[in-house]
DOVEX-21001 format. One line per 4 residues: number of its first residue (from 0); their letters; for each residue z, y, x of N, C-alpha, C. Coordinates in nm, 3 decimals. Atoms other than C-alpha are relative to their C-alpha. Layout:
// DOVEX-21001
NUM> a> Z Y X Z Y X Z Y X ~ ...
***
This chain:
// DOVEX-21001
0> xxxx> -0.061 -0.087 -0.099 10.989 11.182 10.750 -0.064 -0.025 0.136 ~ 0.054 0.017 -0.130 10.838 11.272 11.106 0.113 0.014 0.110 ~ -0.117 -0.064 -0.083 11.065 11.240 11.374 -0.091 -0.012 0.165 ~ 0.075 0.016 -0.145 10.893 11.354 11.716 0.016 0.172 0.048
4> xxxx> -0.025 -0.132 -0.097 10.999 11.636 11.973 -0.145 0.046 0.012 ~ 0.166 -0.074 -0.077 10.586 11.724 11.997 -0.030 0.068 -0.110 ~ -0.030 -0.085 0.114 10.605 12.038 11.778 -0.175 0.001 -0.051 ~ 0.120 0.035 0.064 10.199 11.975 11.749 -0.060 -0.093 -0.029
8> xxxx> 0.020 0.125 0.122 10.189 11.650 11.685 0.020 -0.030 -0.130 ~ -0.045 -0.059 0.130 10.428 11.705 11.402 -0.125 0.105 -0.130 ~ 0.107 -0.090 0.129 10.177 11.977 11.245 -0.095 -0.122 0.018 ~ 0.143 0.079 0.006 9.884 11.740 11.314 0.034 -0.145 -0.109
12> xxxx> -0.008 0.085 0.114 10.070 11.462 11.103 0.064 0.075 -0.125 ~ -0.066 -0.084 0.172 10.235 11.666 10.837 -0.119 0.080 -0.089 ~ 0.089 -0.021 0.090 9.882 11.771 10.765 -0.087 -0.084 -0.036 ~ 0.079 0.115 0.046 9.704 11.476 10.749 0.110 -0.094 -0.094
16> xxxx> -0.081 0.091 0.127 9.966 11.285 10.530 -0.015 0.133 -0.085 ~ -0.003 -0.140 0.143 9.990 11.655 10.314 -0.154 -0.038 -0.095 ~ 0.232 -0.004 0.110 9.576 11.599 10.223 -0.019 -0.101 -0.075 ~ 0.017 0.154 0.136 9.676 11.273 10.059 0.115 0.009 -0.140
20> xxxx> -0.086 0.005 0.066 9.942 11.404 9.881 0.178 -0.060 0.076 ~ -0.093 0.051 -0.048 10.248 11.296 10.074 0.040 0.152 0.053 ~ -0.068 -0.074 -0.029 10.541 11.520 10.113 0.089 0.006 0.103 ~ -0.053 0.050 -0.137 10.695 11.529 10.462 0.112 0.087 0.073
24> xxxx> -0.136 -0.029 -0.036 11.026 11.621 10.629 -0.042 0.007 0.182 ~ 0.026 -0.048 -0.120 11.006 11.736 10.996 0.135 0.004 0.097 ~ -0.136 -0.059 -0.118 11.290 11.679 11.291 -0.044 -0.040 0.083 ~ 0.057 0.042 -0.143 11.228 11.698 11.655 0.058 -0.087 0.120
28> xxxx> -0.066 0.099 -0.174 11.495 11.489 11.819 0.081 -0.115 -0.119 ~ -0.057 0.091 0.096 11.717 11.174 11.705 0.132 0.043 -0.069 ~ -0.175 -0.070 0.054 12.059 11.370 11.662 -0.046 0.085 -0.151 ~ 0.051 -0.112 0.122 11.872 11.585 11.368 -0.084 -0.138 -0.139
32> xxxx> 0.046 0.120 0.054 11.695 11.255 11.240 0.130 -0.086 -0.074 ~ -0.092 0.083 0.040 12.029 11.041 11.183 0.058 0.090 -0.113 ~ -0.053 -0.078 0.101 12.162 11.361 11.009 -0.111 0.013 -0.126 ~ 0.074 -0.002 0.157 11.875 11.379 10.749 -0.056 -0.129 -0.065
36> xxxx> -0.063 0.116 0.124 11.876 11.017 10.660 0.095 -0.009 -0.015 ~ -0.139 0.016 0.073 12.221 11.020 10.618 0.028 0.133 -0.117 ~ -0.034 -0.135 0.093 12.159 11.371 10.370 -0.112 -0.092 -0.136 ~ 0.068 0.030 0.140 11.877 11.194 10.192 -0.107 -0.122 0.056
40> xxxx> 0.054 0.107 -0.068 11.735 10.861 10.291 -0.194 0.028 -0.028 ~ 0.180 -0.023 0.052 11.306 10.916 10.294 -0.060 -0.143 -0.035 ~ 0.047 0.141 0.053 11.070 10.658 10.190 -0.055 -0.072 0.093 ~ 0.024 0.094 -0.161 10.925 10.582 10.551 0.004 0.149 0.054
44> xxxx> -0.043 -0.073 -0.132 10.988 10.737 10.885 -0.094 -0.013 0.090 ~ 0.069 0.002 -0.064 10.725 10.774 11.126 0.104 0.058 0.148 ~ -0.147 -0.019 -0.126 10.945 10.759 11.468 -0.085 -0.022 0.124 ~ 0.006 -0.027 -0.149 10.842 10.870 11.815 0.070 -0.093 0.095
48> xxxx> -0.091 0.108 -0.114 10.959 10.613 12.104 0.089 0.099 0.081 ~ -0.047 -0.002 -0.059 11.014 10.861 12.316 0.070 0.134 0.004 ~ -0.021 -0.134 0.053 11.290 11.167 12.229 0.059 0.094 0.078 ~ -0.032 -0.053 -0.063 11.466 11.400 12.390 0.175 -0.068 0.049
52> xxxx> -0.138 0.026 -0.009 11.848 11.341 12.316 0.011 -0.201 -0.006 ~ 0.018 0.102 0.006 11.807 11.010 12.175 -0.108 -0.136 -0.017 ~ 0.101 0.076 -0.028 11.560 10.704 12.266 -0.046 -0.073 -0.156 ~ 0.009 0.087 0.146 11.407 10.565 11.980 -0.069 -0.125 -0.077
56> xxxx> -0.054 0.120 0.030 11.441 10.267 12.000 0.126 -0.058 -0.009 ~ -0.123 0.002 0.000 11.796 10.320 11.996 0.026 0.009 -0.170 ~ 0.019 -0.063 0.174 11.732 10.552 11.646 -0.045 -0.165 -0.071 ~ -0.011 0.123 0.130 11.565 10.236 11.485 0.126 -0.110 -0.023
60> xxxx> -0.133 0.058 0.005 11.862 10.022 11.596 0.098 0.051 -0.110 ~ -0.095 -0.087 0.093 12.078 10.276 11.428 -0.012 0.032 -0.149 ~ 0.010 0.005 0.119 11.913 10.314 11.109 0.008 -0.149 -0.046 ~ -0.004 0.127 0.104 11.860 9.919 11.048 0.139 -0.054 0.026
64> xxxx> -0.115 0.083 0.079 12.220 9.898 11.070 0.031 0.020 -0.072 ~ 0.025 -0.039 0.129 12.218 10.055 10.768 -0.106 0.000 -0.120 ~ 0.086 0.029 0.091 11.939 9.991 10.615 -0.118 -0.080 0.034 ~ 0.071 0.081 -0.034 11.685 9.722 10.545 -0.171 0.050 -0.015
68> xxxx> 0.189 -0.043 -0.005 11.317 9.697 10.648 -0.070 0.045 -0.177 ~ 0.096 -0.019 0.106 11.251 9.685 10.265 0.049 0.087 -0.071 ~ -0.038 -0.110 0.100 11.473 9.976 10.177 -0.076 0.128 0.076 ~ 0.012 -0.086 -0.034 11.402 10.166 10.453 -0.157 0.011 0.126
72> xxxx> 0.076 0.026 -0.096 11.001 10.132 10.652 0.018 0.099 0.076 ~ -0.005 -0.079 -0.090 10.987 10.268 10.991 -0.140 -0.034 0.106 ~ 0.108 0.032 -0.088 10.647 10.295 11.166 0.015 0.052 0.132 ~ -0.063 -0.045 -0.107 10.699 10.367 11.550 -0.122 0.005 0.065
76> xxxx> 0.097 -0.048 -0.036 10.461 10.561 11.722 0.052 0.086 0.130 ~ -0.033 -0.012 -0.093 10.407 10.547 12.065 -0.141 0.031 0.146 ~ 0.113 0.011 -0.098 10.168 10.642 12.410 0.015 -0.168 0.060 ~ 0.007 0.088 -0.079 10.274 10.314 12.523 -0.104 -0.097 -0.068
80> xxxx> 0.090 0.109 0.085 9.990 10.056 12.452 0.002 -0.153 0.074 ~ -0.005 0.106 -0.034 10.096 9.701 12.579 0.132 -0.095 -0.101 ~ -0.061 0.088 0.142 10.217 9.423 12.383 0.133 -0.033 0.014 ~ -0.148 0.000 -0.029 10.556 9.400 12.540 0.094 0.146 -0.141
84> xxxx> -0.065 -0.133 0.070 10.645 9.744 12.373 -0.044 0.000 -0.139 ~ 0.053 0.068 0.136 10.465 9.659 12.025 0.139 -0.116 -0.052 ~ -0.127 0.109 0.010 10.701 9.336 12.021 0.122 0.031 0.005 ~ -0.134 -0.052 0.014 11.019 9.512 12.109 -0.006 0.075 -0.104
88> xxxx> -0.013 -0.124 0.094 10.960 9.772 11.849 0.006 -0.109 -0.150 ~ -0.044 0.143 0.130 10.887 9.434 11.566 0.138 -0.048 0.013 ~ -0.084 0.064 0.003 11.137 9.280 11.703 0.177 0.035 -0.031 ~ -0.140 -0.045 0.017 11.442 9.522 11.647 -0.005 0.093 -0.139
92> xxxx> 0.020 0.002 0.156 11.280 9.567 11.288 -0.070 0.124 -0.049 ~ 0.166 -0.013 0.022 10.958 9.786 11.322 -0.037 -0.004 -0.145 ~ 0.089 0.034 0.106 10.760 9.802 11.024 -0.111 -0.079 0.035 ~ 0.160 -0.008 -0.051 10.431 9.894 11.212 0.052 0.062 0.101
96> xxxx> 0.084 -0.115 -0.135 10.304 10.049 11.557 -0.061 0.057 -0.012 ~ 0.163 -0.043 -0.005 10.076 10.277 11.589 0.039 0.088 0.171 ~ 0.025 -0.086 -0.138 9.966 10.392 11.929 -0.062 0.132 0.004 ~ -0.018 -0.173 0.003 9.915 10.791 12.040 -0.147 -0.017 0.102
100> xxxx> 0.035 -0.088 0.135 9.650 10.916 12.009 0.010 -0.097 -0.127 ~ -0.002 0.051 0.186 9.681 10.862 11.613 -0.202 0.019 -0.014 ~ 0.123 0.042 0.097 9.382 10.728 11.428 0.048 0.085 -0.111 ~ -0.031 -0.092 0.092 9.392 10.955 11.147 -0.016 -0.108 -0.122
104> xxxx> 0.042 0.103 0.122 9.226 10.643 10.909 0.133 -0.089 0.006 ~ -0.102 0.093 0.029 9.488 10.409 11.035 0.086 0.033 -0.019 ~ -0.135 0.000 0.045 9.790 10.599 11.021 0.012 0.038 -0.187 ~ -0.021 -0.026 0.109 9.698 10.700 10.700 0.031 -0.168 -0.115
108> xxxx> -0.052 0.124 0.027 9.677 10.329 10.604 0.075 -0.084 -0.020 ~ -0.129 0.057 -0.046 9.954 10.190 10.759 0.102 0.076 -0.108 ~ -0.116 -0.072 0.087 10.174 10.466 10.583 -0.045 -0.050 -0.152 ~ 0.011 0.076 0.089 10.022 10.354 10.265 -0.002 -0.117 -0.032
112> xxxx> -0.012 0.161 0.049 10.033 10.010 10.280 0.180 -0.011 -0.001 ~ -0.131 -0.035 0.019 10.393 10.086 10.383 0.053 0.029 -0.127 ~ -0.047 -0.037 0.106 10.457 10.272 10.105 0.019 -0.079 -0.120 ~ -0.003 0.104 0.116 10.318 10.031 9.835 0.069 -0.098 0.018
116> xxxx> -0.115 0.139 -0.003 10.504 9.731 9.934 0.097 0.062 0.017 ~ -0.109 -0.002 0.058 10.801 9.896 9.938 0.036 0.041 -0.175 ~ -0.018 0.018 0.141 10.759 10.038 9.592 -0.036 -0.122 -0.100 ~ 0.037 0.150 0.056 10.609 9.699 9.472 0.155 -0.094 0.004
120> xxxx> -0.092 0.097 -0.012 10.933 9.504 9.591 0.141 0.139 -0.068 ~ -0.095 -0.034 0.071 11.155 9.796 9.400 0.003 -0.039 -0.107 ~ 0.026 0.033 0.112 10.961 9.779 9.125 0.036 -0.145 -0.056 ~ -0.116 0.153 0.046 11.010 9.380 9.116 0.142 0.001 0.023
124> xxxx> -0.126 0.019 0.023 11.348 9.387 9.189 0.093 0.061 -0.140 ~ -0.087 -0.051 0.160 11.447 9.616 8.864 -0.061 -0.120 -0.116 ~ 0.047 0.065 0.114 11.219 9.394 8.666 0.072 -0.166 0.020 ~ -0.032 0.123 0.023 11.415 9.088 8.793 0.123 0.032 -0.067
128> xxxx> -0.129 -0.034 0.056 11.735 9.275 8.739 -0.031 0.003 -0.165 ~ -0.005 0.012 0.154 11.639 9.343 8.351 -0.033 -0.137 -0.070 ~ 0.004 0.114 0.047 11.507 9.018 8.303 0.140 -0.094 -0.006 ~ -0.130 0.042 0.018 11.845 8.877 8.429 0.105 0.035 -0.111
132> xxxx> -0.063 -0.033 0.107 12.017 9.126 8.180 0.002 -0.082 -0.138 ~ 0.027 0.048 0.179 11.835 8.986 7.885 0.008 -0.148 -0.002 ~ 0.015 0.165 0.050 11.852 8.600 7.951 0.186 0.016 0.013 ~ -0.103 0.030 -0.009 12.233 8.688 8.039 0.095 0.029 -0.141
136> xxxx> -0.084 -0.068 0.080 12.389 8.910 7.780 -0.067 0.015 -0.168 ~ 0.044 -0.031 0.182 12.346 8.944 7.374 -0.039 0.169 0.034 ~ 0.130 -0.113 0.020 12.091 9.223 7.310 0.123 0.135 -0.086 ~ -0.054 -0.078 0.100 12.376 9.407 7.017 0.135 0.048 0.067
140> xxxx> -0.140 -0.098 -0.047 12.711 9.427 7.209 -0.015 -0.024 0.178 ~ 0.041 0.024 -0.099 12.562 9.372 7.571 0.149 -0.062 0.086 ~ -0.060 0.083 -0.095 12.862 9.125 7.707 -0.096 -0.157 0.021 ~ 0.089 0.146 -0.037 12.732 8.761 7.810 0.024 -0.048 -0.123
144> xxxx> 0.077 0.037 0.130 12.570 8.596 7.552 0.030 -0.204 0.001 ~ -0.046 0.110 -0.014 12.646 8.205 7.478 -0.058 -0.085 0.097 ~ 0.068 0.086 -0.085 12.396 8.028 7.739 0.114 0.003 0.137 ~ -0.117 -0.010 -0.154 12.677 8.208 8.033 0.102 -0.060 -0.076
148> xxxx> -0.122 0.046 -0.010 12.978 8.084 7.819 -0.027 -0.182 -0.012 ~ -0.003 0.065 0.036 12.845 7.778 7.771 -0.044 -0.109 0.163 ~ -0.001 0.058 -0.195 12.743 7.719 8.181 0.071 -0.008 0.050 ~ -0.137 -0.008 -0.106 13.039 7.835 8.294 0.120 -0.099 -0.053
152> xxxx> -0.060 0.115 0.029 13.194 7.561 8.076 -0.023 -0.088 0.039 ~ 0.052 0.096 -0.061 13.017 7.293 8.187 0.058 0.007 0.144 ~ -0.032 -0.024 -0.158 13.103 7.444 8.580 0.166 -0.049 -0.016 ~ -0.153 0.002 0.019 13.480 7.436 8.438 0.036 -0.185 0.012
156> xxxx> -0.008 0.159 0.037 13.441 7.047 8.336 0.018 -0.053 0.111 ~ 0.032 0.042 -0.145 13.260 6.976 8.667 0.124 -0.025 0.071 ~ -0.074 -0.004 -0.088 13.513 7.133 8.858 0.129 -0.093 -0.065 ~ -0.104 0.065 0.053 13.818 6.936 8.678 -0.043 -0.181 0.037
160> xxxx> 0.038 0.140 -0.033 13.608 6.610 8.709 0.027 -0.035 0.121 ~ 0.065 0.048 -0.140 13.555 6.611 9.066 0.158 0.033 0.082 ~ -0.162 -0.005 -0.121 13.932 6.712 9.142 0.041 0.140 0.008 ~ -0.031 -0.081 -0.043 13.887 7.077 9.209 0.039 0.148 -0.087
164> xxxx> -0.080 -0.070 0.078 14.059 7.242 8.919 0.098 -0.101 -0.081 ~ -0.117 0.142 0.053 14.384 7.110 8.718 -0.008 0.096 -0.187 ~ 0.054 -0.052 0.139 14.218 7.286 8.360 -0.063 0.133 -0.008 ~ 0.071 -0.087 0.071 14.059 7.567 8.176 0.073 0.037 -0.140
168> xxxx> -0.028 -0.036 0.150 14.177 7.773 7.851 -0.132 0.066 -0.053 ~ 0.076 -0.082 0.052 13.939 7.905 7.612 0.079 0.055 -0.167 ~ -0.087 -0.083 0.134 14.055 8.161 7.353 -0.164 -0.003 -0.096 ~ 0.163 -0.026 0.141 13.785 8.147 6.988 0.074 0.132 -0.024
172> xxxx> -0.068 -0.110 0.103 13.852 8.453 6.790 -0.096 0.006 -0.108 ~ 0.002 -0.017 0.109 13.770 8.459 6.465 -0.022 0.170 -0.115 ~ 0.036 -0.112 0.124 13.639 8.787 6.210 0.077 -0.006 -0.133 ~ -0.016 0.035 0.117 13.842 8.794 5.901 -0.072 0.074 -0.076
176> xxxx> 0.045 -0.092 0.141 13.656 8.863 5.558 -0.167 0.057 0.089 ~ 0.104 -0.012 -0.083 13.324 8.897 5.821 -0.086 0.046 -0.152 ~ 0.115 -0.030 0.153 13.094 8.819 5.496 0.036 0.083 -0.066 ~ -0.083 -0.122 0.134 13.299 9.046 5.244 -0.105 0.105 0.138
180> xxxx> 0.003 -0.080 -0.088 13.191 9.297 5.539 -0.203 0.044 -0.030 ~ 0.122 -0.018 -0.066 12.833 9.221 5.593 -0.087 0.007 -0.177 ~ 0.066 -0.044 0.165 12.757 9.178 5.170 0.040 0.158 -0.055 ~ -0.038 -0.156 0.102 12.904 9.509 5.096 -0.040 0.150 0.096
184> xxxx> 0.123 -0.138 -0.055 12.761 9.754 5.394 -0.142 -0.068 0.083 ~ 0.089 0.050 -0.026 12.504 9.483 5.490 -0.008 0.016 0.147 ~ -0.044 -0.031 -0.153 12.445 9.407 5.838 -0.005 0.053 0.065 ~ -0.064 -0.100 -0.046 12.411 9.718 5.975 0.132 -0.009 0.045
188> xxxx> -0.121 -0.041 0.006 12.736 9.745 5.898 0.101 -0.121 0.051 ~ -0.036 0.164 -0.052 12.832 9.389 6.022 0.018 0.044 0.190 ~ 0.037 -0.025 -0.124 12.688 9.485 6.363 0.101 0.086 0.037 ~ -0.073 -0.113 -0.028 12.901 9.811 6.419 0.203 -0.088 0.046
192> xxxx> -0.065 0.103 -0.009 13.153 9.526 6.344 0.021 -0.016 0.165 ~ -0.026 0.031 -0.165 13.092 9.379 6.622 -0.010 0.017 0.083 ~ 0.025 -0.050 -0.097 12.994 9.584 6.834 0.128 0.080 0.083 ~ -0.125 -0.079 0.015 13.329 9.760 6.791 0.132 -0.104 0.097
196> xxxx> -0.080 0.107 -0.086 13.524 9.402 6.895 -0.053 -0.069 0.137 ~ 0.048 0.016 -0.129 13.303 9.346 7.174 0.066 0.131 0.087 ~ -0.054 -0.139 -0.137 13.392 9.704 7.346 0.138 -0.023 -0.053 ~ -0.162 -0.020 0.010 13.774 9.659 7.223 0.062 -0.114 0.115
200> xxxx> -0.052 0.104 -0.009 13.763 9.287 7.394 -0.021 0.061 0.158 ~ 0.043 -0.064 -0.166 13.580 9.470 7.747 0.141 0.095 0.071 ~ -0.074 -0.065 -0.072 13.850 9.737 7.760 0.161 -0.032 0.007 ~ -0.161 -0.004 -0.014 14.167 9.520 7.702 -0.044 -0.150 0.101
204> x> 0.043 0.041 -0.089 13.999 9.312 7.969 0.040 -0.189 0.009
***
């Protein structure tokens, strides 16, 4: 998303990100900006310092209280070129700078390097999330799998040892006739089993 009151600056970046493939969203002040990340958050923001209604360095304030540098990059693009104004713009959580005139090589850069590290750190984060799934939960009726009941026992012990619980219950439950079950529709039919007392045990909680 471009957010900059300079209705030809705007065309001049919405066509140089368009020639790489990048699809781009267009508002000219910060009151129109807050309303279209709050309609549909973009993947980076290329943000003008200086706007009409609202300053923007106010706007980045306002978005990173809602959102983080690695959900949400914001490159801030500005005529000012001294390192005071660079530093304030890092420092209230910036991505990047880029100074006006635009480099056409670097902003294209910057927005791509942007881009990839944030999809790089989505991408790892689902792949930590599924990895967590599978070391946590049994693969057939997806509740936690014995390594969590068998930690959080140990934590139970702990805490009783050291003073700061006065016990623990644990309920077994038991399958009757399990084998009769699993020799006569084989385990297929075993599984369905249990897959059946796993979701009965989730929804009577």
């Amino acid at each position: 998303m471009i957010v900059d009151d300079n209705v030809t600056n705007c065309e001049v970046l919405q066509r140089r990100l368009g020639q790489h493939g990048l699809e781009c969203r267009v508002v000219y002040n910060g009151t129109d900006a807050i309303k279209e990340v709050s309609r549909q958050t973009p993947d980076l923001i290329l943000l003008d310092v200086i706007l009409p209604d609202i300053n923007g360095l106010e706007l980045l304030k306002e978005f990173r209280s809602d959102h983080s540098a690695d959900d949400l990059p914001i490159i801030m693009v500005s005529a000012f070129n001294d390192v005071d104004s660079t530093a304030k713009c890092i420092k209230l959580g910036a991505t990047d700078y880029l100074r006006k005139p635009l480099n056409g090589t670097i902003l294209m850069a910057k927005a791509v390097a942007s881009l990839e590290a944030k999809y790089f750190r989505e991408a790892n984060k689902k792949l930590l999330e599924e990895l967590h799934i599978r070391a946590t939960t049994c693969p057939l009726t997806g509740i936690f799998n014995r390594k969590v009941v068998f930690d959080h026992g140990e934590e139970c012990f702990t805490q009783i040892k050291e003073g700061k619980s006065p016990g623990f219950s644990l309920l077994s439950i038991d399958i009757d006739f399990f084998k009769k079950v699993n020799d006569t529709y084989g385990h297929p039919g075993g599984d369905v089993v249990i897959i059946a007392l796993a979701k009965l045990l989730e929804e009577k909680g």
